[in-house]
C-alpha positions as CSV (number, residue, x, y, z in Angstrom):
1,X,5.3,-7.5,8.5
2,X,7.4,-5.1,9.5
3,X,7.2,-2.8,12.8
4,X,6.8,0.3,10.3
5,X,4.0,-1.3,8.6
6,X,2.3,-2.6,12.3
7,X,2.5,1.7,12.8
8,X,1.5,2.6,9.4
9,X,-2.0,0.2,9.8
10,X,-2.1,1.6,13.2
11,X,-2.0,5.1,11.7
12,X,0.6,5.9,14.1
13,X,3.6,6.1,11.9
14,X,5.3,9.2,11.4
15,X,7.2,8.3,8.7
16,X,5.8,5.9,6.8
17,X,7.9,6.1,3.5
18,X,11.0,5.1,5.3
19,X,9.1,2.0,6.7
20,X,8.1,1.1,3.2
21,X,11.4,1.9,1.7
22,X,13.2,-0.2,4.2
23,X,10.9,-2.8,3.4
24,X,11.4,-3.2,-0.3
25,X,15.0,-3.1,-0.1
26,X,15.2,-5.7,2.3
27,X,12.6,-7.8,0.6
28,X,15.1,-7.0,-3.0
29,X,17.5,-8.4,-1.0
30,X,16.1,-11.6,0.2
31,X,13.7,-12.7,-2.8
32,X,14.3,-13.6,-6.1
33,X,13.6,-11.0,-9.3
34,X,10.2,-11.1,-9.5
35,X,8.2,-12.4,-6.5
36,X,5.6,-11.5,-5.1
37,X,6.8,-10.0,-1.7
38,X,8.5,-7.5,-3.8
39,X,5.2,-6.5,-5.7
40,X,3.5,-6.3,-2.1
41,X,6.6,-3.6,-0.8
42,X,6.5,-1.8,-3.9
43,X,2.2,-1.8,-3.4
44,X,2.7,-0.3,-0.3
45,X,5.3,2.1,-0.5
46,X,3.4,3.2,-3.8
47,X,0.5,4.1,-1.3
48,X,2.8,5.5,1.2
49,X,3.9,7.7,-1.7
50,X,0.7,8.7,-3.0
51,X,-0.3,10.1,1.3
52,X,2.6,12.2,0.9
53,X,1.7,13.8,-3.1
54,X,4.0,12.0,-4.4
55,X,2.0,10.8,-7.1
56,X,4.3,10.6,-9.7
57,X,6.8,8.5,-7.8
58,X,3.6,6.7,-6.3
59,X,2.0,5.8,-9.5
60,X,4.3,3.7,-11.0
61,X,4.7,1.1,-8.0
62,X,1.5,0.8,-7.4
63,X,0.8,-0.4,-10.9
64,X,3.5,-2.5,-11.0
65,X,2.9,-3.7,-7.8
66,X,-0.3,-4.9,-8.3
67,X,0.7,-6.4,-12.0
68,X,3.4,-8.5,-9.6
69,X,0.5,-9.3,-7.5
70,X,-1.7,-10.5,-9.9
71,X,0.6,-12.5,-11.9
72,X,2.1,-14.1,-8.4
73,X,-1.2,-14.7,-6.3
74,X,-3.8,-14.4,-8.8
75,X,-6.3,-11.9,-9.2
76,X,-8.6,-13.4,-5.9
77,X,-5.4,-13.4,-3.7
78,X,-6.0,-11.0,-0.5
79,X,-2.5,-9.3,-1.0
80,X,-3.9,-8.6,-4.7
81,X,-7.0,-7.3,-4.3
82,X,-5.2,-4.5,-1.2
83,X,-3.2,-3.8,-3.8
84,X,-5.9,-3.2,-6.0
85,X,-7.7,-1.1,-3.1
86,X,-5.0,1.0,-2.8
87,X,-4.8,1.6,-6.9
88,X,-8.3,2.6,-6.4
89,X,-7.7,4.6,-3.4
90,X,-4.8,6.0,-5.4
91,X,-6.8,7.2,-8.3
92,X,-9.3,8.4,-6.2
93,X,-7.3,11.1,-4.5
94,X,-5.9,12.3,-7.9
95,X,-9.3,13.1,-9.1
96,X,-9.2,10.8,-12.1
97,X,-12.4,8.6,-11.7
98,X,-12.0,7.0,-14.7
99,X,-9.1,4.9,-13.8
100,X,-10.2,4.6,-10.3
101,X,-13.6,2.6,-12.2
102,X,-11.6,0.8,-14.4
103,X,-9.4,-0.7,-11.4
104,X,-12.5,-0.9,-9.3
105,X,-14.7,-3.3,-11.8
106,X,-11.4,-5.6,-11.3
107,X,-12.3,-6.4,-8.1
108,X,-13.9,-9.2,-6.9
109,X,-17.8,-9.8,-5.8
């Protein structure tokens, strides 16, 4: 966790796509093609994106991110199902409730 991230939860960060951008480079760098910690920057930066109505840029990660997720930690893992919040979450703000349902029965009871 990054100190951008801390202030992003904390809702204190003023920029929170350059956290999240900073983030996934440096977790491209360090981790193979692939894993999971990527899937989890690219989650969150997706969402960072999507604050800002970005969605177009936004959309894309965050599916990917959470297909990374789920293939990586499974679909009960609790970096999967944020990412799956924040697809929700996502879909929610655009307006489009039928995706937003269609991600939501994926989560778990």
């Amino acid at each position: 966790m990054t100190l951008g991230t801390i202030r992003l939860e904390m809702g204190r960060g003023r920029r929170p796509r350059s956290f999240s951008v900073e983030d996934w480079r440096s977790r491209r760098r360090r981790c193979r093609a692939g894993h999971w910690r990527i899937a989890e920057a690219q989650s969150r930066l997706g969402a960072c994106l999507g604050e800002r109505r970005q969605a177009r840029e936004a959309e894309p990660l965050l599916v990917d991110g959470y297909e990374g997720l789920l293939r990586g930690r499974g679909a009960r893992g609790a970096k999967t199902v944020d990412a799956l919040k924040r697809l929700v979450a996502f879909y929610e703000g655009q307006g489009d409730n039928a995706a937003a349902a269609g991600y939501r029965a994926q989560l778990p009871r």
